[in-house]
Backbone of each chain as nested JSON, in Angstrom:
{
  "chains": [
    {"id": "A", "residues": [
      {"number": 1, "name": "UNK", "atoms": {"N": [-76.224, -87.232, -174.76], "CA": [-75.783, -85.919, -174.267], "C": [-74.723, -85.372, -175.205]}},
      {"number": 2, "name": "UNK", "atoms": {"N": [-74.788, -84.391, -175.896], "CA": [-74.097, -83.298, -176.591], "C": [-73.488, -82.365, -176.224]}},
      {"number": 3, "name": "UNK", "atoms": {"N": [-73.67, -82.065, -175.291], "CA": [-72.967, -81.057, -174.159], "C": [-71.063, -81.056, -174.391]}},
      {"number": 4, "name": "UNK", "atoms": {"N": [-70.935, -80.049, -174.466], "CA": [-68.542, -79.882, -174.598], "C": [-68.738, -79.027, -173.537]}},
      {"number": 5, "name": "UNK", "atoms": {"N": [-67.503, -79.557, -173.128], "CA": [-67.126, -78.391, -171.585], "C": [-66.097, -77.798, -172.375]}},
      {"number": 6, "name": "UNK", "atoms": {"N": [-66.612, -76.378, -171.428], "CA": [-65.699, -75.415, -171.621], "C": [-63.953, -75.204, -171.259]}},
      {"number": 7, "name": "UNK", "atoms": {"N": [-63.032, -74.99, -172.06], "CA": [-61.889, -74.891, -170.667], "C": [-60.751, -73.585, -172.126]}},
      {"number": 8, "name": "UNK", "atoms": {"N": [-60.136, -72.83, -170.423], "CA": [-59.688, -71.809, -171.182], "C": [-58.196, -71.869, -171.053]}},
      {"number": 9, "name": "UNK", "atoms": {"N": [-57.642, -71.969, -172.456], "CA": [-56.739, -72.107, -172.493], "C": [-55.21, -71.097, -172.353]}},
      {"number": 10, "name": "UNK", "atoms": {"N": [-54.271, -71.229, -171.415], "CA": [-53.264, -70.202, -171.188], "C": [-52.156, -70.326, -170.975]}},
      {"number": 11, "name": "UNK", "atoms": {"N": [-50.88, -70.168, -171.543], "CA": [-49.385, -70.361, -171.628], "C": [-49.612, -72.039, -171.744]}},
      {"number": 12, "name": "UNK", "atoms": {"N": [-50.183, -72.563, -172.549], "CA": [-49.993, -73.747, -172.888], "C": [-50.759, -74.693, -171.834]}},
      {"number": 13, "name": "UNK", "atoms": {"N": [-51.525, -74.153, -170.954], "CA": [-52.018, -75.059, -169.814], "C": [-53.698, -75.136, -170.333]}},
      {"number": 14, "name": "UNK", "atoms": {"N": [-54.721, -75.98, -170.067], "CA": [-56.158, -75.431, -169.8], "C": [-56.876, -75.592, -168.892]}},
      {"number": 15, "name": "UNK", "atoms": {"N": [-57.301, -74.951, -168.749], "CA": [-58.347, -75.015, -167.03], "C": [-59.979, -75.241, -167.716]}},
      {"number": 16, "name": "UNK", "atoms": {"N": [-60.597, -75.749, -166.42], "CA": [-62.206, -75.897, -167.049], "C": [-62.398, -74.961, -166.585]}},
      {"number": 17, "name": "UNK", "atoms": {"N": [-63.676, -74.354, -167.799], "CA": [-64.039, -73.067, -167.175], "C": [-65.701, -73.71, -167.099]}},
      {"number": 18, "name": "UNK", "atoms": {"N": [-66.129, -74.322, -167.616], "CA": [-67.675, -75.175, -167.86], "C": [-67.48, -76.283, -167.85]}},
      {"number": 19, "name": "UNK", "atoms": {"N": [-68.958, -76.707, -167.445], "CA": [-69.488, -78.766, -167.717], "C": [-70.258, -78.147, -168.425]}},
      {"number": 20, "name": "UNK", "atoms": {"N": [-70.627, -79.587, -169.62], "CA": [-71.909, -79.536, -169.968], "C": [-72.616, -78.337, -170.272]}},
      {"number": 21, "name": "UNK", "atoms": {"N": [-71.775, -77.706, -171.308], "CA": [-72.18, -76.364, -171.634], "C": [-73.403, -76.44, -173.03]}},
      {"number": 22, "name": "UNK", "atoms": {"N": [-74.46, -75.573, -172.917], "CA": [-75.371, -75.985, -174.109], "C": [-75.465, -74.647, -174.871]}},
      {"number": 23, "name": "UNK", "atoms": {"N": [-75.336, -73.499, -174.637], "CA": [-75.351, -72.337, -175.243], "C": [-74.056, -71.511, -175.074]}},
      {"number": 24, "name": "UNK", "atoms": {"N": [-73.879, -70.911, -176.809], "CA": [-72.196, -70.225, -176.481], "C": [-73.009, -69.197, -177.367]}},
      {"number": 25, "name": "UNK", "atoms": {"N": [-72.465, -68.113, -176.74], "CA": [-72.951, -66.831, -177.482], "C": [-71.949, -66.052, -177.456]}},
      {"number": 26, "name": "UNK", "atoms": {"N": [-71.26, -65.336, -178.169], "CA": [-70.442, -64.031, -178.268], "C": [-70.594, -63.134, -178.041]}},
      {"number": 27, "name": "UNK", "atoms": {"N": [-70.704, -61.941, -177.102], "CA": [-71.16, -60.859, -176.771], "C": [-70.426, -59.434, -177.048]}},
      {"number": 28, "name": "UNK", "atoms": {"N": [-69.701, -58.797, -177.633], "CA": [-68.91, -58.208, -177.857], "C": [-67.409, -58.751, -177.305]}},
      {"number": 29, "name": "UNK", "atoms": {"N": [-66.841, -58.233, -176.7], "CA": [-65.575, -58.187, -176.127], "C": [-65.891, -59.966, -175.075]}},
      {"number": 30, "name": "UNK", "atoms": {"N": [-66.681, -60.663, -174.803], "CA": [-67.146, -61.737, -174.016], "C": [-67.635, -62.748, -174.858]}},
      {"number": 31, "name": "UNK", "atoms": {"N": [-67.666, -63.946, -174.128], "CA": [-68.414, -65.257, -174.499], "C": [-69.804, -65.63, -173.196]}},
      {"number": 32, "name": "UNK", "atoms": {"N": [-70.768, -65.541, -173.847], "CA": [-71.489, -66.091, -172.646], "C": [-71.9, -67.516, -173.059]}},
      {"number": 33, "name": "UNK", "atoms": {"N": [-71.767, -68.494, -171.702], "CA": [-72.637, -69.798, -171.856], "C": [-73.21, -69.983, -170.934]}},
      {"number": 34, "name": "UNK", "atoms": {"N": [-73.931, -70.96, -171.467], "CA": [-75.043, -71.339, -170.256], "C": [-75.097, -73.129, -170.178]}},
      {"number": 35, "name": "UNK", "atoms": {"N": [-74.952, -73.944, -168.898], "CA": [-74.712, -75.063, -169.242], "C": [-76.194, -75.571, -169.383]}},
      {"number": 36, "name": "UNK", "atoms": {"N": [-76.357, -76.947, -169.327], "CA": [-77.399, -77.801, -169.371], "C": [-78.377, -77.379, -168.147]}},
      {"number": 37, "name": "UNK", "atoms": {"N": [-77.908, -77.21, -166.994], "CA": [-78.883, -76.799, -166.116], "C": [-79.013, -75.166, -166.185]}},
      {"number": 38, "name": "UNK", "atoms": {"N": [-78.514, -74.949, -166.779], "CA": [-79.2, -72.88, -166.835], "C": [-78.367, -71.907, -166.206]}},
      {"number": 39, "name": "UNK", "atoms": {"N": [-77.313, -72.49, -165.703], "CA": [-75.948, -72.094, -165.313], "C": [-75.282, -70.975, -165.922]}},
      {"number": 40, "name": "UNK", "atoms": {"N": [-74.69, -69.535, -165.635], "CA": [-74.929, -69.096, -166.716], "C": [-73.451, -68.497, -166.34]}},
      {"number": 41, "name": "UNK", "atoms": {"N": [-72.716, -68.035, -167.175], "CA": [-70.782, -67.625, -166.822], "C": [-70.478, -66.576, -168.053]}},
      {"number": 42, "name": "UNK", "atoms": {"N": [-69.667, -66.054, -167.941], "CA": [-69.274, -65.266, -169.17], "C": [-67.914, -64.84, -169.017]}},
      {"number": 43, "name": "UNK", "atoms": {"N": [-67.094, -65.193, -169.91], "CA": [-65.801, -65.343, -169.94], "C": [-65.172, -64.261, -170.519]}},
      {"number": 44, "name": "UNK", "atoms": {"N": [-64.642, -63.305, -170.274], "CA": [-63.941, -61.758, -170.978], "C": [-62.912, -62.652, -172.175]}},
      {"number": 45, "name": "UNK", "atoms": {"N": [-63.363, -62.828, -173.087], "CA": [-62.116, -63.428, -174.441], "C": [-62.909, -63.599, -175.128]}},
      {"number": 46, "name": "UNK", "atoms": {"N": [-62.488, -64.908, -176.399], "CA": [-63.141, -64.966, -177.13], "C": [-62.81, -67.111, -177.51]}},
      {"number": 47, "name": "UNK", "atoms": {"N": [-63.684, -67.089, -179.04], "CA": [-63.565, -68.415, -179.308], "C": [-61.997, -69.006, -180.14]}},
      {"number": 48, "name": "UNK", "atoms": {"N": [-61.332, -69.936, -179.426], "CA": [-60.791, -70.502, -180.128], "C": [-60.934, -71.32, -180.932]}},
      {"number": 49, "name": "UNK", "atoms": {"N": [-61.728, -72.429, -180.534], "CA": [-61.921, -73.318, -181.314], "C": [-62.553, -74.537, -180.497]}},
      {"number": 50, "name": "UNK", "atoms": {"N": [-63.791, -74.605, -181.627], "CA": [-64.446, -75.414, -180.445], "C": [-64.352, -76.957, -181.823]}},
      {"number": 51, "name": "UNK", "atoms": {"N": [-64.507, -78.01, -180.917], "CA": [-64.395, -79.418, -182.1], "C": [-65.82, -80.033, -180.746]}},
      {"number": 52, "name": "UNK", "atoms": {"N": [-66.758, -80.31, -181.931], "CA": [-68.137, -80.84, -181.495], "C": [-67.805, -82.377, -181.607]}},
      {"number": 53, "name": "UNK", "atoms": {"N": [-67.056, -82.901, -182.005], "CA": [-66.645, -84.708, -181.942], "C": [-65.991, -84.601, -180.954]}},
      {"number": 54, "name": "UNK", "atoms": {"N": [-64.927, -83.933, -180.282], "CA": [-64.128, -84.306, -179.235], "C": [-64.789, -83.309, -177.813]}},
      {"number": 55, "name": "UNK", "atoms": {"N": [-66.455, -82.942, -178.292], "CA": [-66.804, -82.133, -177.156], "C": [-65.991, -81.536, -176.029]}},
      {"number": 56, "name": "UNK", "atoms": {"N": [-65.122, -80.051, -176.997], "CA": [-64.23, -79.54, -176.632], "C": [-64.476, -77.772, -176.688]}},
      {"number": 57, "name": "UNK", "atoms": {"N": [-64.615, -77.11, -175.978], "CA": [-65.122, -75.409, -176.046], "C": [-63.555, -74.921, -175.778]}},
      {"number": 58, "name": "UNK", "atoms": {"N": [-62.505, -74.572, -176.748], "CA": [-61.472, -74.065, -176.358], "C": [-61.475, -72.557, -176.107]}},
      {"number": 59, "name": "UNK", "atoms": {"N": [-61.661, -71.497, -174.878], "CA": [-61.316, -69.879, -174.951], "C": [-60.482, -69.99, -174.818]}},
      {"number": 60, "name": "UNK", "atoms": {"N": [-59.717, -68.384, -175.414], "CA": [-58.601, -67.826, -174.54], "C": [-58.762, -66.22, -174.67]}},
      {"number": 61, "name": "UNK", "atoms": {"N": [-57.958, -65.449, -173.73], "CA": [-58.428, -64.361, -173.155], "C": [-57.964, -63.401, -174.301]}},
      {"number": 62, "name": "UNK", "atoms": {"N": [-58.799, -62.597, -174.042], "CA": [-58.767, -61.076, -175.352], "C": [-57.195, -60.617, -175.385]}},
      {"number": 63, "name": "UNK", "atoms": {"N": [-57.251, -60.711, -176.632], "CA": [-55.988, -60.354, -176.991], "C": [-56.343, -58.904, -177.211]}},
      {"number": 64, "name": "UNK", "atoms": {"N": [-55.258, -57.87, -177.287], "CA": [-55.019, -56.402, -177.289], "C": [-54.575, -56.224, -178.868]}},
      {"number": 65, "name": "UNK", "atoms": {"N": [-55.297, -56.543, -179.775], "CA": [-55.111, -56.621, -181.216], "C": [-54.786, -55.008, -181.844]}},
      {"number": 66, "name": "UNK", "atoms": {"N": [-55.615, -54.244, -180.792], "CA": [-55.704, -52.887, -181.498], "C": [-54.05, -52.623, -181.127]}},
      {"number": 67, "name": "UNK", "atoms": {"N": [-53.281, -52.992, -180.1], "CA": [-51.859, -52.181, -179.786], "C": [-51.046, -52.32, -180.51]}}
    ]},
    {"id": "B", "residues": [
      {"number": 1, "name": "UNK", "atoms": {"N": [-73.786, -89.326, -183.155], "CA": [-73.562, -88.206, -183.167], "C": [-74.078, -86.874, -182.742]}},
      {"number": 2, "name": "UNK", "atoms": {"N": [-73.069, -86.242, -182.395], "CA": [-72.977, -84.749, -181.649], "C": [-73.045, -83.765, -182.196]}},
      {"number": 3, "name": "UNK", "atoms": {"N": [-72.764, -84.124, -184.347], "CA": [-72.418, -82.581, -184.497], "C": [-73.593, -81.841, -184.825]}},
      {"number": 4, "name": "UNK", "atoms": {"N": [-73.251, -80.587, -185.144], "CA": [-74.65, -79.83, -185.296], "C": [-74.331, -79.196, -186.571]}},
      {"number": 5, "name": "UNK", "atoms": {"N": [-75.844, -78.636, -187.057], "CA": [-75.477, -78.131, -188.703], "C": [-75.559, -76.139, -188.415]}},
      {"number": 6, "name": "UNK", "atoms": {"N": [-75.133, -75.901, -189.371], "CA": [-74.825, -74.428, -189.177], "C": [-75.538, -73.907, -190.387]}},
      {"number": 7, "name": "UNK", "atoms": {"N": [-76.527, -72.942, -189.958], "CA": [-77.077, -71.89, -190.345], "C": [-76.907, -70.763, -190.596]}},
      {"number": 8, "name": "UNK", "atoms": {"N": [-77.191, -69.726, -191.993], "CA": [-76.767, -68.444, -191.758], "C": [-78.176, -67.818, -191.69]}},
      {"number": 9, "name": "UNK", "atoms": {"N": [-78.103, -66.772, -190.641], "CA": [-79.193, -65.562, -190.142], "C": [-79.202, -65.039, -190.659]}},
      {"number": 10, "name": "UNK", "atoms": {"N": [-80.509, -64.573, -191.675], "CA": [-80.324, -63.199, -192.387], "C": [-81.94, -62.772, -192.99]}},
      {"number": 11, "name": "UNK", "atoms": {"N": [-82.184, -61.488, -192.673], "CA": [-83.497, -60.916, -192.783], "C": [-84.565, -61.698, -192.228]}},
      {"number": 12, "name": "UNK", "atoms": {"N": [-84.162, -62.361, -191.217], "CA": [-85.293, -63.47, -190.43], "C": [-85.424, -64.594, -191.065]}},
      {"number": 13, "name": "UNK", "atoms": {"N": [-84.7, -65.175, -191.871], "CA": [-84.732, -65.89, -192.142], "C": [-83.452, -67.213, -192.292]}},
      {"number": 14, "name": "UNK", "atoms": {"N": [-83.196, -68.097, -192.14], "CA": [-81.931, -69.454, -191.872], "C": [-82.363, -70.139, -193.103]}},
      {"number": 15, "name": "UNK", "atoms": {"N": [-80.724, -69.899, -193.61], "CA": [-80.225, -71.237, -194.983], "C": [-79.294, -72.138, -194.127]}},
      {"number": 16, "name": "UNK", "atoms": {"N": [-79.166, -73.308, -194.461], "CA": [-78.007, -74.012, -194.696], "C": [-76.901, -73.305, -194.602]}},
      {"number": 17, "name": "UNK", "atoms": {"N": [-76.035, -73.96, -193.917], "CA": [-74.334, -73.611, -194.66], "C": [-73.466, -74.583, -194.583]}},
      {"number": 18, "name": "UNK", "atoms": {"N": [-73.542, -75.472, -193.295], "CA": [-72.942, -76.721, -193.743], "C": [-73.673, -77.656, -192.177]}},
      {"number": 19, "name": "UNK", "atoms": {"N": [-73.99, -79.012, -193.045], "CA": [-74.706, -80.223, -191.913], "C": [-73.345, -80.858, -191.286]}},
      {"number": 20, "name": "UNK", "atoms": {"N": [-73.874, -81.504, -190.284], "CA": [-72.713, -82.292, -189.289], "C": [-71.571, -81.684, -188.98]}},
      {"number": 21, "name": "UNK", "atoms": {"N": [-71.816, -80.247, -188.701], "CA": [-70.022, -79.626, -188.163], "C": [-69.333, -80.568, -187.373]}},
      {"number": 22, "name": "UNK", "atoms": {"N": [-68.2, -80.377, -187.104], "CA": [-67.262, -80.825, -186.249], "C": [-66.664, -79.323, -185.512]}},
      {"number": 23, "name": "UNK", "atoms": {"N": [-65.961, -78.975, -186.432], "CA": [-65.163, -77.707, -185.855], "C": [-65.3, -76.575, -186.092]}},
      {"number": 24, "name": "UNK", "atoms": {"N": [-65.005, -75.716, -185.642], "CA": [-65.967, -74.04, -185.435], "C": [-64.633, -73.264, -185.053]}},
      {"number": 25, "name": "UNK", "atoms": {"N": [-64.16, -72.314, -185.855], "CA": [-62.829, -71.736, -185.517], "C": [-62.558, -70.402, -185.981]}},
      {"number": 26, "name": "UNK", "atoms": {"N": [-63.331, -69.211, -185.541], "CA": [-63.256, -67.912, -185.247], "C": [-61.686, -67.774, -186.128]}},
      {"number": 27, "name": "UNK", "atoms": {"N": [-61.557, -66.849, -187.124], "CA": [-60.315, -66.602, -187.671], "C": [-60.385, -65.038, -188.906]}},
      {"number": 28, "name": "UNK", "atoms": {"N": [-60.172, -64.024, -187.353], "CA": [-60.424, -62.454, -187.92], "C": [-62.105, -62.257, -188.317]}},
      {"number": 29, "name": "UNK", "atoms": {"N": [-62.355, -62.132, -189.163], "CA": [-63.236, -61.647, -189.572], "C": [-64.215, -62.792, -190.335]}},
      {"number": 30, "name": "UNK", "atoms": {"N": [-63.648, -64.032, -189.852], "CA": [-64.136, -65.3, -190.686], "C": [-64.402, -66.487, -189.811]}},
      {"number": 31, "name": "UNK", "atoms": {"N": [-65.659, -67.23, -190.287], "CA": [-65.335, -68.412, -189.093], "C": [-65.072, -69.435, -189.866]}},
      {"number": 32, "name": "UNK", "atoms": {"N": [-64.177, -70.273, -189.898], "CA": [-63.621, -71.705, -190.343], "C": [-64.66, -72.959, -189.97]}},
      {"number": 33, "name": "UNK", "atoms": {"N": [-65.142, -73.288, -190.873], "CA": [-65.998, -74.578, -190.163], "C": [-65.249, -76.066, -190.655]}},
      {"number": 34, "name": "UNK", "atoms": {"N": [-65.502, -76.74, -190.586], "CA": [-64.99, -78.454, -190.687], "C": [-66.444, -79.13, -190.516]}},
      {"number": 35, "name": "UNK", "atoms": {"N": [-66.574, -80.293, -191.709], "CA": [-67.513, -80.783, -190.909], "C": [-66.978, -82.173, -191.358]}},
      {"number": 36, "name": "UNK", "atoms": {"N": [-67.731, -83.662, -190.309], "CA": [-67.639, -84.657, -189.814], "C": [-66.364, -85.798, -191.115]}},
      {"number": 37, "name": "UNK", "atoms": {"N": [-66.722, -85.329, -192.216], "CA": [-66.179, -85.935, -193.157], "C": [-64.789, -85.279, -193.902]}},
      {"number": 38, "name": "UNK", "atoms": {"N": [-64.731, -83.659, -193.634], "CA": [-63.47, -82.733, -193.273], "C": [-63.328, -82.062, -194.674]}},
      {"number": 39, "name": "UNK", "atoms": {"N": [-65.053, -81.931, -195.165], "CA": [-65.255, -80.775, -195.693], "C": [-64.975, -79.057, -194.982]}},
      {"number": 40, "name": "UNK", "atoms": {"N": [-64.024, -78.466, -196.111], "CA": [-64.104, -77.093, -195.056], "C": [-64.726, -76.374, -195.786]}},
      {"number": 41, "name": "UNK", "atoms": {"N": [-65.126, -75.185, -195.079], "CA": [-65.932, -74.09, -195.352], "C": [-65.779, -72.596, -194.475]}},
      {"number": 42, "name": "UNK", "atoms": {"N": [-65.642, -71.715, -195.475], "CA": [-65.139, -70.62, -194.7], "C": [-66.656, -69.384, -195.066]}},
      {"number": 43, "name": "UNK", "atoms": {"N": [-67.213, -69.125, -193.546], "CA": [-68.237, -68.096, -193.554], "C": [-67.684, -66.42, -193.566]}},
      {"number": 44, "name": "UNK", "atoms": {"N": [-68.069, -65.641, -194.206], "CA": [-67.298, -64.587, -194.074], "C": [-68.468, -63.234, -193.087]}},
      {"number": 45, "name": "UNK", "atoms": {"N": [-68.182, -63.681, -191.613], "CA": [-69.107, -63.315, -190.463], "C": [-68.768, -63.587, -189.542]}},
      {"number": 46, "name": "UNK", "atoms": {"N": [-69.583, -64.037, -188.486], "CA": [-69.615, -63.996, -187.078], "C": [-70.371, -64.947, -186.361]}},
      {"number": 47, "name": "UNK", "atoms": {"N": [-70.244, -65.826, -185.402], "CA": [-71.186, -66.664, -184.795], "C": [-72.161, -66.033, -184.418]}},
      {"number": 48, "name": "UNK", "atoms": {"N": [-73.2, -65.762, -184.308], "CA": [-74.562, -65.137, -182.901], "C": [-74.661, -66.505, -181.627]}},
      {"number": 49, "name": "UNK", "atoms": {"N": [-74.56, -67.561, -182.428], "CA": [-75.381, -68.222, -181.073], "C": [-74.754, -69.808, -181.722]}},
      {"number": 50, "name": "UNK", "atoms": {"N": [-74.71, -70.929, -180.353], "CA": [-74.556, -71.858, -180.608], "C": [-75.523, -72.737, -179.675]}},
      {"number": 51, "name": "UNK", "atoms": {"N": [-76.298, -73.758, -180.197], "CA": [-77.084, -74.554, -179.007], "C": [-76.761, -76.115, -179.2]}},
      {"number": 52, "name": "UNK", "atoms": {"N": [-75.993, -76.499, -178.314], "CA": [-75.565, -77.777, -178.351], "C": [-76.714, -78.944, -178.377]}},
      {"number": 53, "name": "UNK", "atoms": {"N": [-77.774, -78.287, -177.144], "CA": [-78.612, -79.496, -177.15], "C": [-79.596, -79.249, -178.425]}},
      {"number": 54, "name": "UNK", "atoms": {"N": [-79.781, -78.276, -178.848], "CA": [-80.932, -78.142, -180.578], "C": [-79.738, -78.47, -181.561]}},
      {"number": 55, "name": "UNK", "atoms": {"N": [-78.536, -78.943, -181.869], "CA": [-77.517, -78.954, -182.424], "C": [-77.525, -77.919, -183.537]}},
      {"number": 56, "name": "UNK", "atoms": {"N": [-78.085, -77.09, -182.983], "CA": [-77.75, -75.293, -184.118], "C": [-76.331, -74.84, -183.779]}},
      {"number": 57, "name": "UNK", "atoms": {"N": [-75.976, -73.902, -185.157], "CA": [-75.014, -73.389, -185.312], "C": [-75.663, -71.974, -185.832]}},
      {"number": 58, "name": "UNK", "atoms": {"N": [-75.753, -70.869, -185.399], "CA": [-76.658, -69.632, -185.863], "C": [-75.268, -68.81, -186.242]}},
      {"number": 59, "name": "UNK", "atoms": {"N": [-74.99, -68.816, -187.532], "CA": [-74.237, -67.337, -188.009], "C": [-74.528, -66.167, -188.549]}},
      {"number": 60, "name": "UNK", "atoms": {"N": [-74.143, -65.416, -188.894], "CA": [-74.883, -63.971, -189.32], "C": [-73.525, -63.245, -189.987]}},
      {"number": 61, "name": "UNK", "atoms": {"N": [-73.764, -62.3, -191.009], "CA": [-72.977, -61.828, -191.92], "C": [-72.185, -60.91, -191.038]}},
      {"number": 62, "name": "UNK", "atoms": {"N": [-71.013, -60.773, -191.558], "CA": [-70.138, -59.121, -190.406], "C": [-70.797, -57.82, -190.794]}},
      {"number": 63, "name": "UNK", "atoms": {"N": [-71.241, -57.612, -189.339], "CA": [-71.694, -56.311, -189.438], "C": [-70.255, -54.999, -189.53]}},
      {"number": 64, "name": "UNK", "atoms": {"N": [-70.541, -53.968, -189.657], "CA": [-69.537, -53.042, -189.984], "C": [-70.029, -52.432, -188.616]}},
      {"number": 65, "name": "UNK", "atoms": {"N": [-69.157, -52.405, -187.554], "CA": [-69.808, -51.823, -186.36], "C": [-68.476, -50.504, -186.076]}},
      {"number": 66, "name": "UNK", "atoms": {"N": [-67.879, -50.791, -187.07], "CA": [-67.029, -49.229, -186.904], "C": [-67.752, -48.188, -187.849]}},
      {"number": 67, "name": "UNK", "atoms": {"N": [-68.257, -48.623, -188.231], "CA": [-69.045, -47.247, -189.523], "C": [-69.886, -46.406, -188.617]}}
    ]}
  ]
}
Protein backbone atom coordinates (compact mmCIF):
# COMPACT_ATOMS: atom_id res chain seq x y z
CA UNK A 1 0.00 0.00 0.00
CA UNK A 2 1.28 3.46 -1.23
CA UNK A 3 -1.35 5.45 -0.10
CA UNK A 4 -0.01 9.15 2.29
CA UNK A 5 -2.68 10.64 4.28
CA UNK A 6 -3.53 13.82 3.95
CA UNK A 7 -3.24 16.40 6.95
CA UNK A 8 -3.48 20.21 6.87
CA UNK A 9 -1.26 22.02 8.38
CA UNK A 10 -2.01 25.39 10.72
CA UNK A 11 -0.25 27.73 13.31
CA UNK A 12 2.13 24.96 13.69
CA UNK A 13 -0.48 22.18 14.51
CA UNK A 14 -1.74 19.35 11.74
CA UNK A 15 -4.96 17.84 11.51
CA UNK A 16 -5.86 14.80 9.14
CA UNK A 17 -7.68 15.87 6.51
CA UNK A 18 -7.40 12.14 4.49
CA UNK A 19 -6.49 8.23 4.87
CA UNK A 20 -5.12 6.55 2.27
CA UNK A 21 -5.30 9.11 -0.24
CA UNK A 22 -4.54 7.87 -4.03
CA UNK A 23 -5.27 10.89 -6.25
CA UNK A 24 -4.15 14.67 -5.62
CA UNK A 25 -5.14 17.00 -8.21
CA UNK A 26 -4.92 20.83 -8.10
CA UNK A 27 -7.84 22.57 -9.20
CA UNK A 28 -7.40 26.18 -9.37
CA UNK A 29 -7.68 27.94 -6.06
CA UNK A 30 -8.33 23.88 -4.46
CA UNK A 31 -6.75 20.47 -4.06
CA UNK A 32 -8.94 17.62 -4.86
CA UNK A 33 -8.29 13.93 -3.60
CA UNK A 34 -9.72 10.99 -3.76
CA UNK A 35 -8.73 8.14 -1.32
CA UNK A 36 -8.29 4.41 -2.08
CA UNK A 37 -11.93 3.70 -1.81
CA UNK A 38 -13.24 6.65 -4.17
CA UNK A 39 -13.73 8.99 -1.37
CA UNK A 40 -13.61 12.17 -2.74
CA UNK A 41 -12.77 15.86 -0.51
CA UNK A 42 -11.41 19.01 -1.76
CA UNK A 43 -9.56 21.22 0.32
CA UNK A 44 -9.71 25.30 -0.51
CA UNK A 45 -5.48 25.74 -0.36
CA UNK A 46 -2.92 24.39 -1.87
CA UNK A 47 0.30 21.85 -1.83
CA UNK A 48 2.88 22.09 0.62
CA UNK A 49 4.76 19.44 0.42
CA UNK A 50 4.14 16.12 0.03
CA UNK A 51 7.35 13.36 0.94
CA UNK A 52 6.22 9.86 -0.76
CA UNK A 53 8.87 7.87 1.78
CA UNK A 54 7.33 9.26 4.86
CA UNK A 55 3.71 8.93 3.13
CA UNK A 56 2.98 12.41 4.10
CA UNK A 57 0.30 14.95 1.95
CA UNK A 58 1.19 18.28 3.78
CA UNK A 59 -1.83 21.35 2.80
CA UNK A 60 -2.18 24.53 4.04
CA UNK A 61 -4.84 27.06 3.38
CA UNK A 62 -4.66 29.76 0.48
CA UNK A 63 -2.70 32.31 1.24
CA UNK A 64 -3.93 36.00 0.02
CA UNK A 65 -0.64 36.46 -2.09
CA UNK A 66 -2.32 39.02 -4.32
CA UNK A 67 -2.73 41.62 -0.97
CA UNK B 1 9.11 1.15 -2.26
CA UNK B 2 6.48 3.91 -2.55
CA UNK B 3 8.01 6.41 -4.67
CA UNK B 4 6.64 7.30 -7.91
CA UNK B 5 8.38 8.69 -11.11
CA UNK B 6 7.29 12.03 -12.55
CA UNK B 7 6.32 12.80 -15.91
CA UNK B 8 6.00 15.89 -17.99
CA UNK B 9 2.52 16.34 -20.12
CA UNK B 10 2.90 17.86 -23.19
CA UNK B 11 1.09 17.74 -26.68
CA UNK B 12 -0.29 14.26 -25.54
CA UNK B 13 2.42 13.04 -25.00
CA UNK B 14 4.79 11.96 -21.28
CA UNK B 15 8.74 12.18 -20.97
CA UNK B 16 10.54 11.35 -18.00
CA UNK B 17 11.58 13.91 -15.55
CA UNK B 18 12.73 12.21 -12.68
CA UNK B 19 12.23 8.11 -11.38
CA UNK B 20 11.71 7.29 -7.62
CA UNK B 21 10.49 10.80 -6.27
CA UNK B 22 10.41 11.23 -2.73
CA UNK B 23 9.38 14.86 -2.41
CA UNK B 24 7.08 17.11 -4.38
CA UNK B 25 7.17 20.83 -3.22
CA UNK B 26 5.05 23.46 -5.07
CA UNK B 27 7.44 26.70 -4.88
CA UNK B 28 5.71 29.87 -6.94
CA UNK B 29 5.73 29.05 -10.19
CA UNK B 30 8.01 25.88 -9.82
CA UNK B 31 7.72 22.47 -8.42
CA UNK B 32 10.84 21.20 -6.42
CA UNK B 33 11.19 17.50 -6.74
CA UNK B 34 13.75 15.23 -4.59
CA UNK B 35 14.13 11.92 -5.47
CA UNK B 36 14.96 8.67 -3.24
CA UNK B 37 18.79 9.16 -3.46
CA UNK B 38 18.35 13.31 -3.02
CA UNK B 39 18.82 14.15 -6.48
CA UNK B 40 17.01 17.58 -6.94
CA UNK B 41 15.25 18.82 -9.74
CA UNK B 42 13.40 21.86 -10.36
CA UNK B 43 10.24 21.71 -13.06
CA UNK B 44 9.38 25.08 -14.23
CA UNK B 45 5.22 24.32 -14.12
CA UNK B 46 2.58 22.89 -12.33
CA UNK B 47 1.39 19.48 -11.02
CA UNK B 48 -2.02 18.25 -13.06
CA UNK B 49 -2.39 15.06 -11.28
CA UNK B 50 -0.82 12.68 -8.83
CA UNK B 51 -1.76 8.78 -8.55
CA UNK B 52 -0.31 7.11 -5.69
CA UNK B 53 -1.55 3.71 -6.43
CA UNK B 54 -0.15 3.92 -10.55
CA UNK B 55 2.90 5.72 -8.77
CA UNK B 56 2.54 8.69 -11.49
CA UNK B 57 3.58 12.04 -11.04
CA UNK B 58 1.75 14.02 -14.17
CA UNK B 59 3.29 17.65 -14.64
CA UNK B 60 2.60 20.07 -17.31
CA UNK B 61 4.40 23.34 -18.32
CA UNK B 62 2.89 26.90 -16.68
CA UNK B 63 0.28 27.95 -18.50
CA UNK B 64 -0.03 31.88 -18.72
CA UNK B 65 -3.66 32.03 -17.48
CA UNK B 66 -3.45 35.82 -16.95
CA UNK B 67 -2.90 36.57 -20.69
Amino acid sequence: MCESNAYIEENGNETLFLETVDIIRPEGMNIYLRDFWGQEKVFKGRIKEISLLKHRIVLVRQECEDV
